[in-house]
N, CA, C and O atoms as a MOPAC input file, in Angstrom:
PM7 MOZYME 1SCF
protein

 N     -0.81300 1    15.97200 1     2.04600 1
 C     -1.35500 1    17.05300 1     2.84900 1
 C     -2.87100 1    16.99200 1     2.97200 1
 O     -3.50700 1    17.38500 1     3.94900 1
 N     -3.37900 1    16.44400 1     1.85300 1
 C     -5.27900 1    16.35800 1     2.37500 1
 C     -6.03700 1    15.20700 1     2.98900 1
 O     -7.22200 1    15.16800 1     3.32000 1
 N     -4.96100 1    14.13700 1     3.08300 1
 C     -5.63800 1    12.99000 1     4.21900 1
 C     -5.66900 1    13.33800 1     5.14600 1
 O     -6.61500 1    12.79000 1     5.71200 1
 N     -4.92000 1    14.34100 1     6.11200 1
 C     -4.92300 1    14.71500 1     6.88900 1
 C     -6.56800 1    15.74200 1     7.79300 1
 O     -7.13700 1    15.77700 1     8.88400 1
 N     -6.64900 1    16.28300 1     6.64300 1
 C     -7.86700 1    17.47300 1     6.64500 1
 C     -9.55900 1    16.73200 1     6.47000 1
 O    -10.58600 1    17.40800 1     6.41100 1
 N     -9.49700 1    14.94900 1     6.40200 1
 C    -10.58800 1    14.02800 1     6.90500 1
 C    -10.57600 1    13.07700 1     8.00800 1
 O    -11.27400 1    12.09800 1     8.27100 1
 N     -9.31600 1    13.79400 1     8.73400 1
 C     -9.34100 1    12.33500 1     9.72600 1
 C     -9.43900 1    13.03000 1    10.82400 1
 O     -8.86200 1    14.11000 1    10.95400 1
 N    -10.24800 1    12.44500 1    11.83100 1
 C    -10.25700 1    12.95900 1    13.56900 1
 C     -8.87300 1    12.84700 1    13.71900 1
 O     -8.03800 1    12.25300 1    13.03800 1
 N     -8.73100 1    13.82500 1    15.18300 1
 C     -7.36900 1    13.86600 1    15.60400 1
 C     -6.58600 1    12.87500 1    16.08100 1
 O     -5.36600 1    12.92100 1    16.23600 1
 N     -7.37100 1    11.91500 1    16.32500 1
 C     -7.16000 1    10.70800 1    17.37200 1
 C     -6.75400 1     9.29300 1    16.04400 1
 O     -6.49500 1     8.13600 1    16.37600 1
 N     -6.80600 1     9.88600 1    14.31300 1
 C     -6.74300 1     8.77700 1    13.64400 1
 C     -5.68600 1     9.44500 1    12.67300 1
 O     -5.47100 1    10.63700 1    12.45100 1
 N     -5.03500 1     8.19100 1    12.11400 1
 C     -3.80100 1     8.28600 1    10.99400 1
 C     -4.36700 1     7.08800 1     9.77100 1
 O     -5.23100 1     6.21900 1     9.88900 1
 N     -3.62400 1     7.39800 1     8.76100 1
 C     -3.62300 1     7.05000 1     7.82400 1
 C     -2.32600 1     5.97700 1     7.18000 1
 O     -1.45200 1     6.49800 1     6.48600 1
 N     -2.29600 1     4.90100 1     7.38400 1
 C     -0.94800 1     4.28400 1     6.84600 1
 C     -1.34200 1     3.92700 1     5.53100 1
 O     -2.34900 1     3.34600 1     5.12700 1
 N     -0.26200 1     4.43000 1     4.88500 1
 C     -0.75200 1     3.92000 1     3.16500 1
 C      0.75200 1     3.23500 1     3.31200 1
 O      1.73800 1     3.51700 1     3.99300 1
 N      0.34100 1     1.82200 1     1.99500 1
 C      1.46300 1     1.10600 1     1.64000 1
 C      1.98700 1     1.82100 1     0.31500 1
 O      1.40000 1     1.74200 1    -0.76400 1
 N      2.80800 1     2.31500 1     0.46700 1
 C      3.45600 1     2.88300 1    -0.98200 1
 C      3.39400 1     1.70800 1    -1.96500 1
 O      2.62200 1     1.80900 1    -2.91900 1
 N      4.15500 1     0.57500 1    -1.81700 1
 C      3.80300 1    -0.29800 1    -3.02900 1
 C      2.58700 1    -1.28500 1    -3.32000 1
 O      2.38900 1    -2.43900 1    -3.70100 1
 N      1.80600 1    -0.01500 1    -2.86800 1
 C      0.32700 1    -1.09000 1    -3.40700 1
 C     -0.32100 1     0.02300 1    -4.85700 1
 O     -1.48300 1     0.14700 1    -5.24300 1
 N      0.42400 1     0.41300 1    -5.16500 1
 C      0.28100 1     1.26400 1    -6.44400 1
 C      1.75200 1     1.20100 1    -7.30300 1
 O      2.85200 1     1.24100 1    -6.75100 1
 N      1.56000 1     1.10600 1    -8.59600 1
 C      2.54900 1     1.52200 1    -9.23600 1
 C      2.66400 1     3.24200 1    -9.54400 1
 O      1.66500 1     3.92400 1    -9.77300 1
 N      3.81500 1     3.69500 1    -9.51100 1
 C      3.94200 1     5.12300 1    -9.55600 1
 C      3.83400 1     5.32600 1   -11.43100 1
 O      3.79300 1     4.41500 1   -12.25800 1
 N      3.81500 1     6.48600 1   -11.62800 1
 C      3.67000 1     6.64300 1   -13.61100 1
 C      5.22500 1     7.34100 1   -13.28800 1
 O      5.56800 1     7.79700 1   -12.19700 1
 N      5.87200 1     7.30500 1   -14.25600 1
 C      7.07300 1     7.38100 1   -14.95500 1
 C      7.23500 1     8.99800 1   -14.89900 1
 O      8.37800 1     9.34400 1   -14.60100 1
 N      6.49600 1     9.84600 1   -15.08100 1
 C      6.53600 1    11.03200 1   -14.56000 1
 C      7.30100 1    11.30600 1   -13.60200 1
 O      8.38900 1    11.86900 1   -13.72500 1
 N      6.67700 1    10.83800 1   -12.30400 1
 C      6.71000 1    11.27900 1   -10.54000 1
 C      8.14900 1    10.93900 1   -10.71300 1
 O      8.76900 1    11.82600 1   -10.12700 1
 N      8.85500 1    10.21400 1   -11.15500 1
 C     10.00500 1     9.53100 1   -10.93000 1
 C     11.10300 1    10.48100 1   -11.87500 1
 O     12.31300 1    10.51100 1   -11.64800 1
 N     10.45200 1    11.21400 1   -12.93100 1
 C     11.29300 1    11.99300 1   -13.48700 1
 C     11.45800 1    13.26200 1   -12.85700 1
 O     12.46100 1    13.96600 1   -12.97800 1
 N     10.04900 1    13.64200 1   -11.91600 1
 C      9.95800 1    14.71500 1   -11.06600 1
 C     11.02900 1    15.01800 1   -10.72300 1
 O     11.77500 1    15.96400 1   -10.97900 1
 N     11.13700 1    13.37200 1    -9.55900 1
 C     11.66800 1    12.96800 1    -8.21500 1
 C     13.10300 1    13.74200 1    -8.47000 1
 O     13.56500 1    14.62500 1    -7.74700 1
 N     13.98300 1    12.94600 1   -10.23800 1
 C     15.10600 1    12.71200 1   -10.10200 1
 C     15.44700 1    14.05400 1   -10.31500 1
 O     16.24400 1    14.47000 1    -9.47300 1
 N     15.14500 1    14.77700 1   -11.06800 1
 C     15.05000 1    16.41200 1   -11.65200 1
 C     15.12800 1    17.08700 1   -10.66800 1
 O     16.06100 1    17.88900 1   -10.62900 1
 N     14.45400 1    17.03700 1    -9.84500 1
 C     14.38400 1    18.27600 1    -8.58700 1
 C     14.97300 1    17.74400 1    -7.70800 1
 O     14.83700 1    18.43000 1    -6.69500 1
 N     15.83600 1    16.49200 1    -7.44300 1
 C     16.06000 1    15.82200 1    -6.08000 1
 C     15.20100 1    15.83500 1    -5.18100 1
 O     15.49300 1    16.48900 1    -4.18000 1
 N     14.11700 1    15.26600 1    -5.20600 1
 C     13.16200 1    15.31400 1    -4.14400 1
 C     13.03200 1    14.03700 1    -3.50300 1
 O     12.79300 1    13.02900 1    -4.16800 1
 N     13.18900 1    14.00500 1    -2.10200 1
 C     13.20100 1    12.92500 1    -1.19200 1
 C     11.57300 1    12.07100 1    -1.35900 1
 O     10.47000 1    12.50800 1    -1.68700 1
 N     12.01500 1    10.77000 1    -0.99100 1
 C     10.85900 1     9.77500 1    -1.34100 1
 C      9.46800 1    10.46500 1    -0.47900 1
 O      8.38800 1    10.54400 1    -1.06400 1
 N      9.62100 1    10.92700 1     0.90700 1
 C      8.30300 1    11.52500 1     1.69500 1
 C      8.30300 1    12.71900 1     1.06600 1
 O      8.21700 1    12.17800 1    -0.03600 1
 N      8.32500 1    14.00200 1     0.76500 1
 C      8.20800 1    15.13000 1    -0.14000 1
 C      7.51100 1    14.66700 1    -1.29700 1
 O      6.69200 1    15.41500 1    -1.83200 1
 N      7.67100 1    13.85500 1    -1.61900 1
 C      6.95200 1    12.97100 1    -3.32700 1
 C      6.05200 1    12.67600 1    -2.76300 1
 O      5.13300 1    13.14500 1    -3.43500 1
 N      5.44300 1    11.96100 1    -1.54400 1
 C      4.45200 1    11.39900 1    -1.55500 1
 C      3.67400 1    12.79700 1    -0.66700 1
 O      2.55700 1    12.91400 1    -1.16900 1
 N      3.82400 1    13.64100 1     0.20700 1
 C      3.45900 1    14.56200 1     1.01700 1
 C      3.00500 1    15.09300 1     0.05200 1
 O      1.81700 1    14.80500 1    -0.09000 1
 N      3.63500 1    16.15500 1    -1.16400 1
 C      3.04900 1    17.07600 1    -1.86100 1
 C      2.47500 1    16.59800 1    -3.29600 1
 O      1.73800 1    17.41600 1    -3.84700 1
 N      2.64700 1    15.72800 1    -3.78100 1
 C      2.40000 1    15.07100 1    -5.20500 1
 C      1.43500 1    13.56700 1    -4.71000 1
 O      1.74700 1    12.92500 1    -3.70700 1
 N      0.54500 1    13.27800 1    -5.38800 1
 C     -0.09300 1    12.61600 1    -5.65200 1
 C      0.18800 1    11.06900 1    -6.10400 1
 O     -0.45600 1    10.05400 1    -5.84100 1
 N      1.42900 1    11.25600 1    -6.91200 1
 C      2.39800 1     9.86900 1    -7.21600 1
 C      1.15500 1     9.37200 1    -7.88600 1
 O      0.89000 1     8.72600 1    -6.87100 1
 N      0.55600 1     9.20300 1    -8.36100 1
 C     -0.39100 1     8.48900 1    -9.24700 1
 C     -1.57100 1     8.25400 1    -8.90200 1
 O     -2.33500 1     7.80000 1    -9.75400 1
 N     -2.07300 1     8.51300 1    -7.46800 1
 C     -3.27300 1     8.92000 1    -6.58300 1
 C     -4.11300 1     9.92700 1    -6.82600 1
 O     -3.72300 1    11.08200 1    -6.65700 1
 N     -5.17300 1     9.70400 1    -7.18400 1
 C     -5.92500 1    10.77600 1    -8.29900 1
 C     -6.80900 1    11.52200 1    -6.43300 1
 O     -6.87000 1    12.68400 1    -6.03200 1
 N     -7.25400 1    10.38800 1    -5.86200 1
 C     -8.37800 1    10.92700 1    -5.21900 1
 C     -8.30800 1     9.48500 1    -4.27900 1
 O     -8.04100 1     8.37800 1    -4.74600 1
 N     -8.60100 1     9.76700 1    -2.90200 1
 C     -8.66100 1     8.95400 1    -2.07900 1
 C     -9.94600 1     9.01200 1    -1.30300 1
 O    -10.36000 1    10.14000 1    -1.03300 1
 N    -10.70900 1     7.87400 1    -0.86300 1
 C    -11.64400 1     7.59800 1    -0.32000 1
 C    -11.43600 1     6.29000 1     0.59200 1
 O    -10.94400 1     5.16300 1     0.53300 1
 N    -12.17300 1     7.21200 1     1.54000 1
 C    -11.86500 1     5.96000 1     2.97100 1
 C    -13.46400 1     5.59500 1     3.26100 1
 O    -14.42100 1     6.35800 1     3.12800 1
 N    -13.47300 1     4.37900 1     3.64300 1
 C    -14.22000 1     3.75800 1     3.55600 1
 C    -14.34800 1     2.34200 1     4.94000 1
 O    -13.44000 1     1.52900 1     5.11800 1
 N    -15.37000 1     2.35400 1     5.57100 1
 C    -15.36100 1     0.82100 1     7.00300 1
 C    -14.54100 1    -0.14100 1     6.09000 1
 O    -14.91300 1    -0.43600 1     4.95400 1
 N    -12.82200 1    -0.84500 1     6.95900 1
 C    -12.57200 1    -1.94800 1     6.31700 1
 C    -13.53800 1    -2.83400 1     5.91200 1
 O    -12.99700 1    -3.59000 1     5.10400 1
 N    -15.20800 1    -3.25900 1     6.12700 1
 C    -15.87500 1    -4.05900 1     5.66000 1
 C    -15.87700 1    -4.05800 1     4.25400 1
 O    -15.94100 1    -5.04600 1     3.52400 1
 N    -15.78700 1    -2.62600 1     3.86100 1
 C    -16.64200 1    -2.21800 1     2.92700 1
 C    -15.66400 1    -1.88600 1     1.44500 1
 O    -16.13800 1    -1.59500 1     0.34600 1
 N    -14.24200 1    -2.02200 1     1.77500 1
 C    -13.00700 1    -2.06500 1     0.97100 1
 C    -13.35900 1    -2.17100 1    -0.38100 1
 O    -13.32600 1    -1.42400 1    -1.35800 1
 N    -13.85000 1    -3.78900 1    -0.05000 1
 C    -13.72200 1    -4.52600 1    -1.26900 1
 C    -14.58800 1    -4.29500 1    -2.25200 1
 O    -14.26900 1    -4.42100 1    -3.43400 1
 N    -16.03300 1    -3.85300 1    -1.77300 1
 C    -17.20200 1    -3.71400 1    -2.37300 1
 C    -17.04000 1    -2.20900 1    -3.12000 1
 O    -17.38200 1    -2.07900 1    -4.29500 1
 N    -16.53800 1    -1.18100 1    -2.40900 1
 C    -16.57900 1     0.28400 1    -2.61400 1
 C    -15.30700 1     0.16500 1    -3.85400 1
 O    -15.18800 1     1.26500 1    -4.39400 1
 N    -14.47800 1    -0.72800 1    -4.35300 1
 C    -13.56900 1    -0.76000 1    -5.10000 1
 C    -14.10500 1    -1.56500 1    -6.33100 1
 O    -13.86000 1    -1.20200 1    -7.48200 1
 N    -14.79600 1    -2.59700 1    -6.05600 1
 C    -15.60700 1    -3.42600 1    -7.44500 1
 C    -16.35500 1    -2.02600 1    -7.84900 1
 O    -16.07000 1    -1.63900 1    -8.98200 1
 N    -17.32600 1    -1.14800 1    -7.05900 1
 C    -17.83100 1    -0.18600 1    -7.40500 1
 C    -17.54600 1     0.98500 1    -8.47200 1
 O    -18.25800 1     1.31900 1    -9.41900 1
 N    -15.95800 1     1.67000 1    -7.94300 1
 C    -15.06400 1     1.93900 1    -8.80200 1
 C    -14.87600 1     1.32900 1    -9.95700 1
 O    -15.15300 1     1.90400 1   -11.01000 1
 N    -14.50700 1     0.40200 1    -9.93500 1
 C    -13.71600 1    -0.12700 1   -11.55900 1
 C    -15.56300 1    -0.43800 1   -12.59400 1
 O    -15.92000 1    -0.16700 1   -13.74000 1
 N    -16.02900 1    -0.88600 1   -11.79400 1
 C    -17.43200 1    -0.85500 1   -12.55000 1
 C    -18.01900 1     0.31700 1   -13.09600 1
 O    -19.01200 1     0.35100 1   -13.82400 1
 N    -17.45300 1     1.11500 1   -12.76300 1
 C    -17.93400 1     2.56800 1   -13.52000 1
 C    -16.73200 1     3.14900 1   -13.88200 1
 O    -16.56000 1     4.33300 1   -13.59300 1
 N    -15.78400 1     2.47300 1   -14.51900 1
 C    -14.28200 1     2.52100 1   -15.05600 1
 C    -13.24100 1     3.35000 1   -14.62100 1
 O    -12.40800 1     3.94400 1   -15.30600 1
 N    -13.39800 1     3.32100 1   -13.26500 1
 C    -12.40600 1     4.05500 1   -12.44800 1
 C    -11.43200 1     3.04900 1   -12.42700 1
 O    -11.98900 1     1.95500 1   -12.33900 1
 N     -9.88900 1     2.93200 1   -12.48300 1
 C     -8.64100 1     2.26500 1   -11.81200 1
 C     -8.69200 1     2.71100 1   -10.17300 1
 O     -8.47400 1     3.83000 1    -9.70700 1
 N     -9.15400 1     1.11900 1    -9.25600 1
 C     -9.32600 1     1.64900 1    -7.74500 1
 C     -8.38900 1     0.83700 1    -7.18300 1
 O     -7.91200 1     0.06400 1    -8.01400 1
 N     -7.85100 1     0.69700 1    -5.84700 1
 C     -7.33300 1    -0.30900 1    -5.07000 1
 C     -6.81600 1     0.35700 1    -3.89100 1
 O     -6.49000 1     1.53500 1    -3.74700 1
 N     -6.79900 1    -0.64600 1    -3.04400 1
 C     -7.01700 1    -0.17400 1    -1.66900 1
 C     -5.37900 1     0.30300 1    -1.16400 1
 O     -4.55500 1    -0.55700 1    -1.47600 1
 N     -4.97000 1     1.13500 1    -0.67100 1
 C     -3.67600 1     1.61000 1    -1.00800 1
 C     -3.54700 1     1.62800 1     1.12700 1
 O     -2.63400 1     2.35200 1     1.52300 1
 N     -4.02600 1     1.21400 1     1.78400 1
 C     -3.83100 1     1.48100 1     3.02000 1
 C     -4.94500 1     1.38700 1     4.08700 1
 O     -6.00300 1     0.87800 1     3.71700 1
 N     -4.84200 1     1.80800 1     5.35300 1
 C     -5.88500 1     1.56000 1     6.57400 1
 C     -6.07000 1     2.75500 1     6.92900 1
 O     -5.62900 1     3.69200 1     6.26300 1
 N     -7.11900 1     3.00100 1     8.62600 1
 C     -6.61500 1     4.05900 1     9.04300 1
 C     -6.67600 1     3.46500 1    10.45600 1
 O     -7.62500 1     2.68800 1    10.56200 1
 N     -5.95000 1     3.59800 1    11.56600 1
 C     -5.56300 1     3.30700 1    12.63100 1
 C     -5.52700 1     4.48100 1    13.70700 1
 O     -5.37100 1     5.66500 1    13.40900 1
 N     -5.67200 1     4.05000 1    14.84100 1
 C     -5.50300 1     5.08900 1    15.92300 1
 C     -4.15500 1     5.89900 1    15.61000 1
 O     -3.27100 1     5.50800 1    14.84700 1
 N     -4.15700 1     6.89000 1    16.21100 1
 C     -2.93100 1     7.70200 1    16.24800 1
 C     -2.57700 1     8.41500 1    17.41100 1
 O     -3.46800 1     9.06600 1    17.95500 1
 N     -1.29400 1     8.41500 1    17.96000 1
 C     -0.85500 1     8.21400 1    19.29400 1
 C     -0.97400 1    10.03200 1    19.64900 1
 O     -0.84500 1    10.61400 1    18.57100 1
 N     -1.13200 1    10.83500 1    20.56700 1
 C     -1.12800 1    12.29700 1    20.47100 1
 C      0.45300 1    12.82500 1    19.93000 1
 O      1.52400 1    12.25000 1    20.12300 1
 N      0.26200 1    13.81100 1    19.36500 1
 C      0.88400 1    14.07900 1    18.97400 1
 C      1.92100 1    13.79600 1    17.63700 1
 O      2.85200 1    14.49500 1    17.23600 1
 N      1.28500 1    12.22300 1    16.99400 1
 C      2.03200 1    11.45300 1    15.80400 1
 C      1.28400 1    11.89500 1    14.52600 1
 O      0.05900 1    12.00800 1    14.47700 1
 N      1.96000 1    12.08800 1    13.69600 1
 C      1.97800 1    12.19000 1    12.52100 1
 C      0.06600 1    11.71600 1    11.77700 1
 O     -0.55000 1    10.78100 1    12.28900 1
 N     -0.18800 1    12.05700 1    11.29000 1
 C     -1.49000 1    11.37800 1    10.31300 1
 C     -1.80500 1    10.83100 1     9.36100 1
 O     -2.90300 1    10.41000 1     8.99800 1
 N     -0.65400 1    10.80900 1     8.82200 1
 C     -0.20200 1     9.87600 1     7.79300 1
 C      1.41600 1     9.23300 1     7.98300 1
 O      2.53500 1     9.71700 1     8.14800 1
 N      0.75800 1     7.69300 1     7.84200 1
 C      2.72900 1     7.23000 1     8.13400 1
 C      2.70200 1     6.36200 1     6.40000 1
 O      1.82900 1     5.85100 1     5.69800 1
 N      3.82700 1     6.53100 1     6.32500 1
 C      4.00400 1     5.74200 1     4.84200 1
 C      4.83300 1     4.55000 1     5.06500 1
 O      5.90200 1     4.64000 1     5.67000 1
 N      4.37900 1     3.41000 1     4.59300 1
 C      5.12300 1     2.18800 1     4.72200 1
 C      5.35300 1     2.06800 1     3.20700 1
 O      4.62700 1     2.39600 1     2.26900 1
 N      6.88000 1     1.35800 1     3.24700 1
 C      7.33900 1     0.32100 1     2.27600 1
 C      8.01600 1     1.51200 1     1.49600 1
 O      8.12700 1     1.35900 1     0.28000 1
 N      8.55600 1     2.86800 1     2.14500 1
 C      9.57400 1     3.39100 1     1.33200 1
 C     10.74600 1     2.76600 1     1.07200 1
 O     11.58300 1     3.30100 1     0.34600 1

């Protein structure tokens, strides 16, 4: 719900779900409450503390940055045009 609330209207957010491992938690959430794989990722965090978007140039550098000041970083997705009316976040690799 808050990628949404930094992106122009005209842009989306594709995150690759498996470019993170999930913590063992989310998954006990998941199974406990029956909660569908998009609901897990829409309202819960899944192991995503805080997201920062950044010029694809600048990915790689803004992530050495991170871990150098002992953050766990990695690039979990793009952001791409978005067609009117589509979604602002699409999730790949459910």
């Amino acid at each position: 719900e808050n990628i949404p609330r930094v992106l122009p209207d005209n842009a989306k957010a594709v995150i690759d779900t498996n470019s993170w491992e999930i913590p063992e938690v989310f998954r006990w959430i998941q199974k406990g409450g029956n909660v569908n794989n998009v609901e897990m990722y829409r309202t819960l965090n899944c192991g995503v503390g805080m997201v920062i978007a950044v010029p694809a140039a600048d990915a790689e550098k803004a992530i050495e940055l991170m871990r150098a000041e002992g953050e766990n970083a990695w690039l979990i997705g793009t952001i791409e045009t978005a067609a009117a009316g589509e979604e602002q976040v699409e999730l790949r690799g459910l």
